[in-house]
C-alpha atoms as one frame of an Amber mdcrd trajectory, in Angstrom:
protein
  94.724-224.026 171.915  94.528-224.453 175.520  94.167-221.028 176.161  91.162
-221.009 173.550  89.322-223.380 174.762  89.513-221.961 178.091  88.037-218.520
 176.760  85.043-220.147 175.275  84.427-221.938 178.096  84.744-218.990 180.313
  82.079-217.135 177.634  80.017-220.085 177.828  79.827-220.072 181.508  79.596
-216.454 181.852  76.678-216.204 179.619  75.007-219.442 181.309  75.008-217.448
 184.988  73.937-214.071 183.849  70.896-213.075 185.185  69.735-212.198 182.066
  69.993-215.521 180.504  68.098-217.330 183.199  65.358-214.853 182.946  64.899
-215.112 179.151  64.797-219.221 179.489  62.643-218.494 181.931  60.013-216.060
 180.207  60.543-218.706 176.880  59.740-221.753 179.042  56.598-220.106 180.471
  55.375-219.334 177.498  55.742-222.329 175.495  54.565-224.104 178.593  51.176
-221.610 178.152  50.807-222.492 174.554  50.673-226.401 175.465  47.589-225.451
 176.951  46.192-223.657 174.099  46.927-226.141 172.022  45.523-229.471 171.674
  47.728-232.243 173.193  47.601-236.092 172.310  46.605-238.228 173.449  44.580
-236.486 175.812  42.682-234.678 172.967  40.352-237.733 170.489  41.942-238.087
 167.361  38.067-236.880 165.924  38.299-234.248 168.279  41.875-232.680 166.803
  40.823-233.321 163.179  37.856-231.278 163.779  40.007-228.754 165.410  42.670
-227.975 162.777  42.792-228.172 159.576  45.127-231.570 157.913  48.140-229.061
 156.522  47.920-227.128 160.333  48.198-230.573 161.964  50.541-231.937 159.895
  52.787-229.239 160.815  52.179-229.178 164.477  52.634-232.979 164.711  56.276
-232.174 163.058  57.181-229.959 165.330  56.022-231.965 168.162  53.468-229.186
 169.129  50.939-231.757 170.053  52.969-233.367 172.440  54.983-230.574 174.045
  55.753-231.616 177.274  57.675-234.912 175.695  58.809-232.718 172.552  62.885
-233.546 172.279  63.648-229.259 172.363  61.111-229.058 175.066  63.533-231.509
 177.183  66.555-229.485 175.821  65.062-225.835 177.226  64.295-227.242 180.540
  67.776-228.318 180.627  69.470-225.038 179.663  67.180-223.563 182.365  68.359
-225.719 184.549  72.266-225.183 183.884  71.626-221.775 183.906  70.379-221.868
 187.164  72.911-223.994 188.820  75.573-221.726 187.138  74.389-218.498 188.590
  74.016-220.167 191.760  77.345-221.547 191.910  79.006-217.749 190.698  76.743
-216.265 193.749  76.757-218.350 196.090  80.437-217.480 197.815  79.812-214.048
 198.438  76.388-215.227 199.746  77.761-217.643 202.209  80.623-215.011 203.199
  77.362-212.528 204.507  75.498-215.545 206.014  77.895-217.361 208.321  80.249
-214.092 208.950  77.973-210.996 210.124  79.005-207.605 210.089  78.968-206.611
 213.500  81.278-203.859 214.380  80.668-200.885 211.983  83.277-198.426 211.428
  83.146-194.660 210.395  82.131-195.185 206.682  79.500-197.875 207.274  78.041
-195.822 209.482  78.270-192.727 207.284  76.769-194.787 204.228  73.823-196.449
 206.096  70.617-194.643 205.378  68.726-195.541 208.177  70.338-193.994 211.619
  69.813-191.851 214.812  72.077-190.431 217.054  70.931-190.735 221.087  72.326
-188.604 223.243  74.120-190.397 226.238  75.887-189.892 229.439  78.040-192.817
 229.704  78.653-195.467 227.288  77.828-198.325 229.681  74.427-196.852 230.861
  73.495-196.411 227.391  74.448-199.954 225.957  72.889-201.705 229.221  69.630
-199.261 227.910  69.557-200.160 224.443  70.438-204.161 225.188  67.320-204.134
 227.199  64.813-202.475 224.699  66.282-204.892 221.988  65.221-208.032 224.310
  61.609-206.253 224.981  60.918-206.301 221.307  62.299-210.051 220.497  66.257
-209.477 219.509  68.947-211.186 221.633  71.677-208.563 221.263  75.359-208.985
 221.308  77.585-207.286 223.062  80.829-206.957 220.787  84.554-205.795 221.677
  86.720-204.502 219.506  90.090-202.239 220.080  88.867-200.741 222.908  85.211
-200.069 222.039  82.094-201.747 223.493  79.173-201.595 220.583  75.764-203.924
 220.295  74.840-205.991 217.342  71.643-207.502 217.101  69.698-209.298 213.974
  66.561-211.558 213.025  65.847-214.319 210.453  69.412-214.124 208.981  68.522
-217.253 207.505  66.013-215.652 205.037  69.099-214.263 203.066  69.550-217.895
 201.961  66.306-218.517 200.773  66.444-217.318 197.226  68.629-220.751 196.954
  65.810-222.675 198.071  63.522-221.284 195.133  66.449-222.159 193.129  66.710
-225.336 194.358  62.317-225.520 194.094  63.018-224.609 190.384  65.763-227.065
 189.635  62.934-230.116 191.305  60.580-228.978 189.073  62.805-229.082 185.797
  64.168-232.308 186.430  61.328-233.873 187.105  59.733-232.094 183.586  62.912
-233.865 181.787  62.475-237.082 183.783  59.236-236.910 182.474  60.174-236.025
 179.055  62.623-238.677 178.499  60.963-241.878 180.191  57.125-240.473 180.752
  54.566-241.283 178.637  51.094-241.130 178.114  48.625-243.163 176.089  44.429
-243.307 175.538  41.895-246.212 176.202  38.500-247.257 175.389  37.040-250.020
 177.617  33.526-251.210 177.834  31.868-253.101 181.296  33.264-256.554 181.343
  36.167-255.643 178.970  40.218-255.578 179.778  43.314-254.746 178.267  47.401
-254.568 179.058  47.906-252.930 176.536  47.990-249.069 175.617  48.439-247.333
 172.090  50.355-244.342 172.059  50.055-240.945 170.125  53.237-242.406 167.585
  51.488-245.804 167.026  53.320-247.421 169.489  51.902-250.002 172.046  52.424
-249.680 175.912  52.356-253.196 177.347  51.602-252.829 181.020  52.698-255.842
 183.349  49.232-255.907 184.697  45.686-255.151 183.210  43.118-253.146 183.954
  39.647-253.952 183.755  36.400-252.143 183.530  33.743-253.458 185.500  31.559
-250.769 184.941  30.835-246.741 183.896  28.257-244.237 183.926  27.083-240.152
 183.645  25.149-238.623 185.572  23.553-235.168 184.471  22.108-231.948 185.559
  18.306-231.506 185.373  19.043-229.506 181.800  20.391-233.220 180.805  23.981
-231.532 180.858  27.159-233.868 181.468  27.893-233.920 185.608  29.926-236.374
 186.168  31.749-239.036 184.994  32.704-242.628 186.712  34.216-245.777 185.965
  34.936-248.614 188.499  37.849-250.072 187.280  39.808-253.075 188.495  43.533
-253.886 188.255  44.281-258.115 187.419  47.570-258.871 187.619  48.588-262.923
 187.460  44.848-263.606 187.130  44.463-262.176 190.319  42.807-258.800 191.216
  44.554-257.006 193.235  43.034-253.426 193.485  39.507-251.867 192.606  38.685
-248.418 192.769  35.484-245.910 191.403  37.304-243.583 189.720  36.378-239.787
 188.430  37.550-236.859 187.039  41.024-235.798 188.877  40.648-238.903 190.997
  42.405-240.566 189.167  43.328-244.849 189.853  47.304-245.258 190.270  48.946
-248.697 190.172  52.848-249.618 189.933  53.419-245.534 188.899  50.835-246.132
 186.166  47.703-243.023 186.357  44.069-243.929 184.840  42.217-240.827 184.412
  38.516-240.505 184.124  38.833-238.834 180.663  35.738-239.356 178.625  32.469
-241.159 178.078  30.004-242.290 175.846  28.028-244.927 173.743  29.499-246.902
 171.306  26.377-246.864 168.818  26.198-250.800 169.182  23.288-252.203 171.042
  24.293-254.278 174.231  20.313-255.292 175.143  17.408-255.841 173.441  14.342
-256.802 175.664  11.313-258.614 173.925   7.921-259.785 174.692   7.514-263.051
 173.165   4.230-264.628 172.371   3.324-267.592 170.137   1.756-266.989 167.106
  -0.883-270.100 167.668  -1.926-268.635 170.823  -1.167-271.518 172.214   1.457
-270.428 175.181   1.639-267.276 177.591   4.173-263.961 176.445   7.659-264.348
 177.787  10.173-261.943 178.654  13.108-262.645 176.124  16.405-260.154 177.002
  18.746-260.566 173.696  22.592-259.440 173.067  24.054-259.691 170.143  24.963
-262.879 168.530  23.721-264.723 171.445  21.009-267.719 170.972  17.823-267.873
 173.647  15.846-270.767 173.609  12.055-269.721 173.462  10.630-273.118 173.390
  12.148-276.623 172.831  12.259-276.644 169.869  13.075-272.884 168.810  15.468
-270.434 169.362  16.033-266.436 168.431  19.175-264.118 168.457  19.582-261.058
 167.328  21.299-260.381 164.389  21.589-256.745 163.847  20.492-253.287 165.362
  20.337-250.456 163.170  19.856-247.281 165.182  18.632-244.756 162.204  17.890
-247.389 159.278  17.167-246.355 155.799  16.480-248.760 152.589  18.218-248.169
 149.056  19.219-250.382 146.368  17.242-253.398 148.224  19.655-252.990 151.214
  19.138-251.734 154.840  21.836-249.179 155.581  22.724-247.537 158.848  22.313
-243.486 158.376  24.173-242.343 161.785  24.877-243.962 165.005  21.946-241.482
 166.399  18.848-243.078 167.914  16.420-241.946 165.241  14.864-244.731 163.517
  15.899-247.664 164.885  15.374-251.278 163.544  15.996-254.601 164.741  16.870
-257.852 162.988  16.379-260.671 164.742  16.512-264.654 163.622  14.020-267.349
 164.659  15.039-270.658 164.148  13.107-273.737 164.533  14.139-277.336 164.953
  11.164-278.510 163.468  11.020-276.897 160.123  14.911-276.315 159.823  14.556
-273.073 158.617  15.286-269.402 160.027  13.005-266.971 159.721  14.306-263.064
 159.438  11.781-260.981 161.651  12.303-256.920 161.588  10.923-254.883 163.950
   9.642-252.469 162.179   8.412-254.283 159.162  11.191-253.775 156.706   8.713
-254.547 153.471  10.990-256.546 151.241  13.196-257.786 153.778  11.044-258.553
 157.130   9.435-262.627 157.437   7.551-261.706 160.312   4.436-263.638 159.416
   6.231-267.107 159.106   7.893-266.965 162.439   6.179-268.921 165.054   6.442
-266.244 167.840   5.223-262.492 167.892   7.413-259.817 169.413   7.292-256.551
 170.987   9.853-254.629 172.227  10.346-253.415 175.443  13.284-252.037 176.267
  16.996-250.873 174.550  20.313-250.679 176.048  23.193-249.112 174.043  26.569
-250.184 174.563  28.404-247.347 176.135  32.510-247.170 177.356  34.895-245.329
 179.456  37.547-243.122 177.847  40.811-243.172 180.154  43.781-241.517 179.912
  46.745-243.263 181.188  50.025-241.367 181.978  53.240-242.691 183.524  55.251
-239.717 184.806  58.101-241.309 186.926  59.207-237.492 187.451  55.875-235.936
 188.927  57.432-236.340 192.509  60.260-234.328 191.884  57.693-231.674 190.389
  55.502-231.845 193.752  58.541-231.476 195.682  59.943-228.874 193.797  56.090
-227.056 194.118  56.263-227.488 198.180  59.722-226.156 198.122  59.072-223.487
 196.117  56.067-222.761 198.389  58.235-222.478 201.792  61.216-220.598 199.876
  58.634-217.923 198.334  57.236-217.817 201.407  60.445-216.934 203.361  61.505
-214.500 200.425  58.508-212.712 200.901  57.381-212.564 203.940  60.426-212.849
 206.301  63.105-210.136 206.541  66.516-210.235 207.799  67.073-207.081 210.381
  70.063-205.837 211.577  70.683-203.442 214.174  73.766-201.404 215.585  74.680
-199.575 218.711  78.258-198.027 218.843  79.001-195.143 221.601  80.368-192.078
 219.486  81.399-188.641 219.983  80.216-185.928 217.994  81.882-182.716 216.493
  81.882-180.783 219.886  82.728-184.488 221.736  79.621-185.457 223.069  78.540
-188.546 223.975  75.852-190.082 221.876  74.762-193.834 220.599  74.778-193.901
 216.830  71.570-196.328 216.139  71.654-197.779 212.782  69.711-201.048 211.005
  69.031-202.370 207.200  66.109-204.674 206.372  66.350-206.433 203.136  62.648
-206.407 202.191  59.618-204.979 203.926  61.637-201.915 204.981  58.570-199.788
 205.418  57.563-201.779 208.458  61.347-202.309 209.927  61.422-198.139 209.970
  58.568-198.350 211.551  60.082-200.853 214.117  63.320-198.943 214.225  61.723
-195.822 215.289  59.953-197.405 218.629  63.489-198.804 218.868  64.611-195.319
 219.188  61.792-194.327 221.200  62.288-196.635 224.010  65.776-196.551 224.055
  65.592-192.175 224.396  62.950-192.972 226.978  64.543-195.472 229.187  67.295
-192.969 229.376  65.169-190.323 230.418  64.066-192.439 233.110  67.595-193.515
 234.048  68.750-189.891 234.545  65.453-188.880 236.406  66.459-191.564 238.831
  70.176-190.728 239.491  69.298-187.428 240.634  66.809-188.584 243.631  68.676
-191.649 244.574  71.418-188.699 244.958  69.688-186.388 246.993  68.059-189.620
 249.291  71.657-190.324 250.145  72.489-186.980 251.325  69.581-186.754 252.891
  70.499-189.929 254.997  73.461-188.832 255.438
């Protein structure tokens, strides 16, 4: 049994650190990741907005499967796991024989290394020493510090560059491993949730997409919102200055827009929408008495909310209909459009007791407007409008940000930095004479590195040359002197 268990384990692991598992989680996790932005996510999506979208059956079904909320969906959390073991297993298999090359060089090559390394020169030589001093030197002139290595009798050079860059691939592993754990951080405790607040209004409180309510240990409070458009009347921009109460104190207060978003106690208030609310928030009236007995006054009205016009009387308005149409002897509201709007407003006066219904327009069967003691003309409408926010709590989104610097430097190193390595080793050909055998690898960028390995060459063949033009006169000035 034990033996059993220690197969499938051994299959298990085997399969988790093949390549070819990580890269099929991979390519599966990318795409599903894709199609979360195809389709429509809640909350961030109005509920309006996604029954408009798909049909009730299609959204049923997508709701099951928790295709509308991917990114918190329970198999979503599950991949990014198996990703992530996946990872960390073929790390752990490679990692030995990756150390071993890092921290334990390969500096004295013997007959079949040098046999089996593709890039190589041979450079004729008349003494070893001469032509290691040579070589040491041309390495320094192009940026290597060289090493001068002993072994059984035989003096060769090593030199290398960036040997760290062999170790990056770990770091994008590591990068990758940030950004998955913060996704299933996310996953687990994240959550997100939508909000509709009008100027003046506040809430702790936020529903999310399963019906449940977030209560925040703080509230937020909108103080107020606004568009602004291009000249074609298109949406620009969006705003909302928001304030934060906590204890019945405010505490912070920020204008927020689109991907600016407010953050408070790892709670993020996104600019998400905005628009009116089809109720009316002001109604602005001249006012003049029907006797002609008093100047026209300015009269600003909200709903439900009693003015006093004179001592004796008072209006408020009862109702705004912004496209009214009559049937069956009642007023009904066609759409929340601005089309044909009516107001109802109530005068009430001490002196008569009574309250007089005035409609503006005339609403024949319904409008009073000749008993009320005060004429009125409108001046000016304000519609109620609010801010649509989106607020997200996503306790793992600094492991993601981390994960995307890291990921940054390691790619960066992968790509763009190569390990060199370079060899010297006095050698004797087939007729015994003395030559350097020149040989380096690059693991990336190779094109360049031969390119580099060839001036190598060059200036070590040409310091030479100049080495054994001098012997020859320093010779001859000695026996001259002599």
């Amino acid at each position: 049994m034990a033996g059993n268990s220690k197969s499938r384990f051994r299959k298990i692991w085997d399969t988790l650190s093949a390549i070819k598992t990580g890269v099929i989680l991979l390519i599966i996790t990318v795409i599903v990741s894709a199609t979360g932005t195809l389709i429509l996510q809640r909350p961030n999506t109005e509920p309006e907005e996604m029954q408009r979208a798909y049909s009730p059956q299609v959204l049923r079904v997508l709701d099951a499967v928790g295709m509308t909320n991917i990114y918190h969906a329970w198999w979503f959390v599950l991949l990014l796991v198996l990703v992530s073991l996946s990872i960390i297993a073929a790390s752990i298999q490679r990692f030995p024989n990756s150390w071993r090359f890092f921290s334990r060089p390969y500096k004295s090559p013997n007959d079949g290394f040098r046999k089996t390394t593709p890039l190589h020169k041979n450079i004729a030589v008349e003494d070893e020493e001469t032509g290691i001093l040579v070589a040491a030197r041309v390495f320094r002139k192009h940026g290597f510090d060289p090493e001068l290595v002993t072994t059984e009798n035989k003096v060769s050079l090593f030199a290398e560059r960036n040997r760290f860059s062999e170790m990056a691939v770990y770091v994008v592993h590591a990068s990758l491993l940030l950004i998955f754990f913060g996704g299933i951080v996310d996953g687990i405790y994240g959550w997100r949730g939508f909000i509709q607040l009008s100027p003046g209004q506040q809430t702790s409180q936020v529903p999310l997409r399963n019906g449940v309510t977030r209560d925040l240990p703080f509230a937020v409070r909108c103080d107020s919102a606004g568009q602004e458009n291009y000249a074609d009347g298109s949406p620009k921009r969006w705003w909302s200055k928001l304030a934060v109460v906590e204890r019945g104190q405010e505490v912070q207060r920020k204008e927020i827009v689109v991907n600016d978003p407010l953050v408070y106690h790892g709670v993020r208030f996104y600019q998400a929408s905005y628009g009116m609310t089809g109720k009316v928030d002001k109604v602005v009236f001249t006012a003049t008495p029907a006797d002609s007995k008093g100047g026209a006054q300015e009269v600003a009205l909200s709903p439900d909310q009693a003015t006093q016009l004179d001592p004796d009387t008072t209006v408020r308005l009862a109702e705004f209909i912004p496209d009214y149409v009559v049937g069956d002897n009642h007023v009904y509201t066609r759409s929340a459009s601005i089309e044909n709007p009516a107001v109802h407003i109530i005068v009430e006066s001490r002196k008569t007791g009574k309250a007089v219904n005035v409609w503006l327009p005339p609403i024949e069967g319904f409008a009073e407007n000749a008993l009320s003691p005060y004429r009125f003309e409108p001046q000016d409408l304000k519609m109620g409008y609010y801010t649509g926010l989106e607020v997200s709590h996503e306790p793992g989104q600094w492991a993601v940000w981390g994960g995307v610097i890291l990921m940054g430097i390691g790619l960066g190193v992968v790509f763009y930095i190569a390990h060199t390595r370079l060899w010297v080793v006095p050698v004797r050909d087939e007729r015994g004479k003395l030559a350097l055998w020149m040989g380096g690898t690059a693991n990336r960028n190779r094109e360049a590195f031969i390119e580099q390995f060839e001036q190598l060459a060059q200036g070590i063949q040409a310091h030479l040359e100049m080495e054994s033009a001098a012997r020859p006169r320093s010779h001859a000035t000695t026996l001259a002197g002599n």
